[in-house]
N, C-alpha and C positions, 0 to 999 in steps of 0.2 A: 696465211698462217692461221691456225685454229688453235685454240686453248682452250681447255678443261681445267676448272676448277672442280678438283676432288675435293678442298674442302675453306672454308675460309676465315675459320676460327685462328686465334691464339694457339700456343701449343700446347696447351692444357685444354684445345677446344672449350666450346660455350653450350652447354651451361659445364663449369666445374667443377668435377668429383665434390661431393658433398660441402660445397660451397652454400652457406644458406640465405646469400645475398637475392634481394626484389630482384636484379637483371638475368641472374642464373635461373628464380624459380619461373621468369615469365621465357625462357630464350626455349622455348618447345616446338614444337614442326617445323615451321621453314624458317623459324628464327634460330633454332640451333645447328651450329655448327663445329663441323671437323675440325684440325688442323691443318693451316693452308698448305695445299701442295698444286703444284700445279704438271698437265698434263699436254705438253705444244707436239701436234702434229704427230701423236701417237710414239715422237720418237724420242724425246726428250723427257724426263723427270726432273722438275723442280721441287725438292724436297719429300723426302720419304718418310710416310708418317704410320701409323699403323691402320690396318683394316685400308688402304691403298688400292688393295684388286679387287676388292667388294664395292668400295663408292668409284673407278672407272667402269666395272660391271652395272653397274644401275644409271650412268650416264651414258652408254652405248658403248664406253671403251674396252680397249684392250690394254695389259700394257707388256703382252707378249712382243710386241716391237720396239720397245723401250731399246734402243741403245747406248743409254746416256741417262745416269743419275747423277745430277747435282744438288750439294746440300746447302743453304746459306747459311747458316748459326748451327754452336753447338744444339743438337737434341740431347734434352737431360731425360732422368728417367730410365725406366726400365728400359733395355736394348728392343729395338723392331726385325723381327725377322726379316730375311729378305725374300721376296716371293721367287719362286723357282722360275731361271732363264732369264732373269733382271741382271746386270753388269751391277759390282761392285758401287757404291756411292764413294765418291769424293768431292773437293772442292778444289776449285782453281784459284791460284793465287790470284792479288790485286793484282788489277794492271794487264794482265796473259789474256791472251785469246785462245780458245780454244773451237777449233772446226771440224764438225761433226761430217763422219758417209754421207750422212742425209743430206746436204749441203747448208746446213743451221750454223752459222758463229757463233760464239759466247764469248763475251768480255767480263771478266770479273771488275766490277766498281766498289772500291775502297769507300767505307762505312767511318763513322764516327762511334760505331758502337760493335762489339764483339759479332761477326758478319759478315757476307760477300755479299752485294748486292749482283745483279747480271741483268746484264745487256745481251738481248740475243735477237739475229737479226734472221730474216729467212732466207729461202735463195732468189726469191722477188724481190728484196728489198724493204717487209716489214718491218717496224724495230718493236720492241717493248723493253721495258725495264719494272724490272722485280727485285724488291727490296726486303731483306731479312725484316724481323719484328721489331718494334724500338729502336730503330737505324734511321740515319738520315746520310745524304751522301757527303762523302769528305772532301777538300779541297776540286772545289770546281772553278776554274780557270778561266776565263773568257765567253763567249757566248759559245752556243752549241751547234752544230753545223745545221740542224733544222730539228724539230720538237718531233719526240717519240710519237708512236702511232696511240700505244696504250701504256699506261703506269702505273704496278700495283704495289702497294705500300700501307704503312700502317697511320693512315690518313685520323684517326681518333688520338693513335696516340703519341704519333710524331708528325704534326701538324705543318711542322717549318718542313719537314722533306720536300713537301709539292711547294713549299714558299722559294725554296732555295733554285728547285729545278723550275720553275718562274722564272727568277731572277736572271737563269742565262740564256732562257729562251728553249731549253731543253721541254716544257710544256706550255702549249702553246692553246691556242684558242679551241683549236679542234683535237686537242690533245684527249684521249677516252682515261680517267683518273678511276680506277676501281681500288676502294677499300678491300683489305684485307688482313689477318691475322685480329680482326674482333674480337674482343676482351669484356670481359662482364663492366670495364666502362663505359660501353657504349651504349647510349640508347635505344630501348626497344621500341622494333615497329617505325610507325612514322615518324616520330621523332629522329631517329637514325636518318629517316631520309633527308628531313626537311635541314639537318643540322649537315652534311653531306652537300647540299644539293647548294649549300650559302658556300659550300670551299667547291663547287663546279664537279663534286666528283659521285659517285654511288655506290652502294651496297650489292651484291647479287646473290642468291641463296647459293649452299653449294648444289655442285652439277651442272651448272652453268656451264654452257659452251658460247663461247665468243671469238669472232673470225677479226682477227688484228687487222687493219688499215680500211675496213669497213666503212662506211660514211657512219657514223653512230647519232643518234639525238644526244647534243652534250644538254649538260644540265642548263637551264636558266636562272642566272645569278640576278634575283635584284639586285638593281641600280640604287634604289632606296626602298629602304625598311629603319619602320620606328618601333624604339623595344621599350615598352612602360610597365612598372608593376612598383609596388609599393617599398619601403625602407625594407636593405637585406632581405630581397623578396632571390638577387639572383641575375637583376636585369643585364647588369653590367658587364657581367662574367659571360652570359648569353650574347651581348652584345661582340666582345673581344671573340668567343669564338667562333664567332661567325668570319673572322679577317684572319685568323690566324696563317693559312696555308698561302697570304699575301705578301710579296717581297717585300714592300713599301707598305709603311702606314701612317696616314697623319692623323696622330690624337688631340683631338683640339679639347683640351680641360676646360670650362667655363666659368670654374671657381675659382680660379687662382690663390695664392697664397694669403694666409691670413699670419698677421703676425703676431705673437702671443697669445696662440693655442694650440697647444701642445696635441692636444685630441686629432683636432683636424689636419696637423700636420704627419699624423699618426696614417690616418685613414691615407691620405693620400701618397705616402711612401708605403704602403698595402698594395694601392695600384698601382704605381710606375712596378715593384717588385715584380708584378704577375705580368709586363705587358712586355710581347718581345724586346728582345736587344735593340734591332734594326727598327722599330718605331720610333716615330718623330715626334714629340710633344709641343704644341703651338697653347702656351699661355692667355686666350684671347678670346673676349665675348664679342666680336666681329665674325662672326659666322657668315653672314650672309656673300663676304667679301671672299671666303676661302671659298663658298660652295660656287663663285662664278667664275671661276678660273677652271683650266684643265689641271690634272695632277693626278697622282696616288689615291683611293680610297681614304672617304676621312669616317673618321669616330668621332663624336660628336656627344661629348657626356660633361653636361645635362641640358636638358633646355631648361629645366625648374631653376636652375643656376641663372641661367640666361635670363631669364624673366627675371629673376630678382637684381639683378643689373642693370635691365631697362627699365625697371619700375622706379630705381635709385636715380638714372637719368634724368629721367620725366617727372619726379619727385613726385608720383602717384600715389602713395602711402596716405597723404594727407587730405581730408576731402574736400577744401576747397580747392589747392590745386587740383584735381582729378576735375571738377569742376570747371576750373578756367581754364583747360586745356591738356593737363596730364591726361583725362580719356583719350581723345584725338592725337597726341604726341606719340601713344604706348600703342594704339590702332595702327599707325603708318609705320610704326619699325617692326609692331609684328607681321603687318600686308608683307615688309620688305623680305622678310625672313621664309615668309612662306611663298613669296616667288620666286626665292633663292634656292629653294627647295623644288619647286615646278620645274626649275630651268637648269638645273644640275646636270652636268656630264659627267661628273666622275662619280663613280659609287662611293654611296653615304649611308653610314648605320646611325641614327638618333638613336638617344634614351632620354627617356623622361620619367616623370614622377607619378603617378595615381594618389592624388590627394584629398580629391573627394567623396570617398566611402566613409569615413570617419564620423568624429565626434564635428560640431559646425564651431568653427571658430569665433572666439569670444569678443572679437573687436573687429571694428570696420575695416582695418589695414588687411586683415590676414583674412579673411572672407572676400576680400575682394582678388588677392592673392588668388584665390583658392578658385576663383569662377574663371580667372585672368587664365590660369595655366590650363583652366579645363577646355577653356574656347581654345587655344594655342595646340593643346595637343590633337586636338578634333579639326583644325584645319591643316597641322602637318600629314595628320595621318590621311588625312585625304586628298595627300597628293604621294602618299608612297605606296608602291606594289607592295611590301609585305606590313605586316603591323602584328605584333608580339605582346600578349600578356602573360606576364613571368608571376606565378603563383607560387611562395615554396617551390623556390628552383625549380620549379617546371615551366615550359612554356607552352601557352595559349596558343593557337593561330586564330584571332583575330580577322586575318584580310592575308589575301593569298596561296 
């Protein structure tokens, strides 16, 4: 089965109409993009958008053999002409299969958001699944008889779609995840990829033609990546998106609750609000104990937290304990922590703090702090494939 993407934008396409946002004024040659439509086997149309017989004209198509228009969400906006010899568009109710001359099926899949998502299969036995904009799929039942070949979706800005079709086994390891319906929230350029490639899936310019059941190169997901940058620089946020399109996730907090502070318990009902439903929160500066077990992808926010918990431990703060043994006590639980990290199986996002750019702190306790957390972040990061600095909510790539 072959697919053409005509176009892979939003359906307001990227950049705009006089939108005068940084992502619209940078989204220009092969960052901008049409409205997604797609184009299987010259005989089917997925979603009609305008200028249609122009962008398959410049990808070698035709779509003079088009038998078969379907639409998935309402198109607002001015009406689209329909190109001459093209079959009427409609859409097929949830749940209906419909079976095409050509010998193609379509199953319409019931959305959570105004929608038809489709399931179309070829007459070899390819599948894929195309999901309307801002859609995730609605009640899924059980596991899936075996994981689609290729699944295109609006991976930037319904992240849980690819978590859910995870979850029944519907996408699967060698599952091909292509973005589409891009929105001036998405990142341009590399970023788009690098931020794509941590949820296993990709970008493609339009015109792209790709042969469904294909052996494809899937993305490689690190196993471990540490995300640092400084107070409300962004880390965190960076961190969580990177797990979002995950069934499962263990967020291990490090702070735990403080009692009679309103502030901090502020901040931290900020984060649980923003963090999926289906995320597990584990209250506990035992890390090293969660990273040696098999399990779910954990979050891991903060080690700066962490450290201040084994430094309370080892009563390190003070300098003749540090002295008679708190250096060597806070040495062996951070060795432990960073072979806990070496030896990990299950994918782990850290976040930590950069707290050494600054003013130098005024007392022995918090200057020692301050070199504690720099040695710690310089030996995690040197056991993780990615490494992140989050600057004014952008992020660095560091390593990887």
């Amino acid at each position: 089965m072959e697919l053409t993407l005509l176009g892979t934008g939003a359906p307001d396409g990227l950049p705009r109409p006089s939108c005068p946002c940084a992502a619209c004024a940078t989204a220009r040659g092969p960052w901008a993009r049409a409205a997604t439509a797609l184009l299987i086997d010259d005989a089917l149309l997925l979603d009609l958008t305008p200028g249609a017989v122009f962008a398959a004209a410049r990808a070698g198509h035709s779509l003079g053999a088009v038998r078969q228009v379907l639409l998935t969400h309402p198109h607002d906006g001015p009406a689209v002409e329909l190109p001459p010899a093209l079959p009427p568009a409609g859409r097929v109710p949830d749940g209906q299969v419909l079976t095409l001359i050509s010998g193609h099926r379509v199953r319409a899949v019931p959305m959570d958001a105004p929608g038809t998502g489709y399931e179309v299969s070829s007459p070899d036995g390819e599948r894929l699944l195309y999901l309307p904009p801002g859609a995730a799929p609605a009640g899924l039942d059980g596991r899936a008889e075996r994981p689609y070949d290729l699944v295109l979706c609006d991976v930037i800005g319904r992240p849980e779609a690819v978590a859910r079709l995870r979850a029944v086994g519907a996408v699967g390891p060698a599952t091909e995840v292509i973005a589409v319906h891009l929105d001036h929230d998405a990142p341009p350029g590399a970023a788009l990829d690098r931020l794509l490639a941590a949820a296993g899936a990709r970008a493609v310019p339009d015109g792209t033609t790709l042969v469904v059941g294909e052996y494809p190169v899937v993305p490689d997901v690190p196993r471990r990546v540490l995300v640092t940058g400084g107070a409300r620089s962004g880390k965190s946020l960076e961190a969580e998106r990177r797990l979002e399109t995950f069934p499962e996730v263990v967020y291990v907090a490090t702070g735990g609750r403080r009692e009679g502070d309103p502030e901090w318990a502020a901040r931290v009902g900020l984060h649980r609000e923003r963090r999926p439903g289906a995320w597990r929160t584990e209250e506990t500066c035992e890390v090293a104990e969660l990273l040696g077990v098999d399990g779910p992808p954990l979050l891991v926010d903060c080690l700066s937290l962490w450290l201040t918990d084994a430094m309370d431990r080892v009563d390190a703060w003070e300098d003749a304990r540090w002295r008679e043994g708190g250096e060597a006590a806070l040495r062996a639980r951070v060795a432990e922590l960073v072979a806990a990290v070496r030896g990990a199986r299950r994918q782990v996002v850290l976040v930590t703090n950069e707290v050494g750019a600054g003013v130098v702190p005024a007392t022995p306790a918090g200057r020692r702090f301050r070199d504690e957390l720099g040695r710690l972040n310089a030996a995690v990061a040197a056991e993780c494939e990615e490494v992140l600095l989050v600057v004014a909510g952008q992020a660095v790539v560091l390593r990887g």
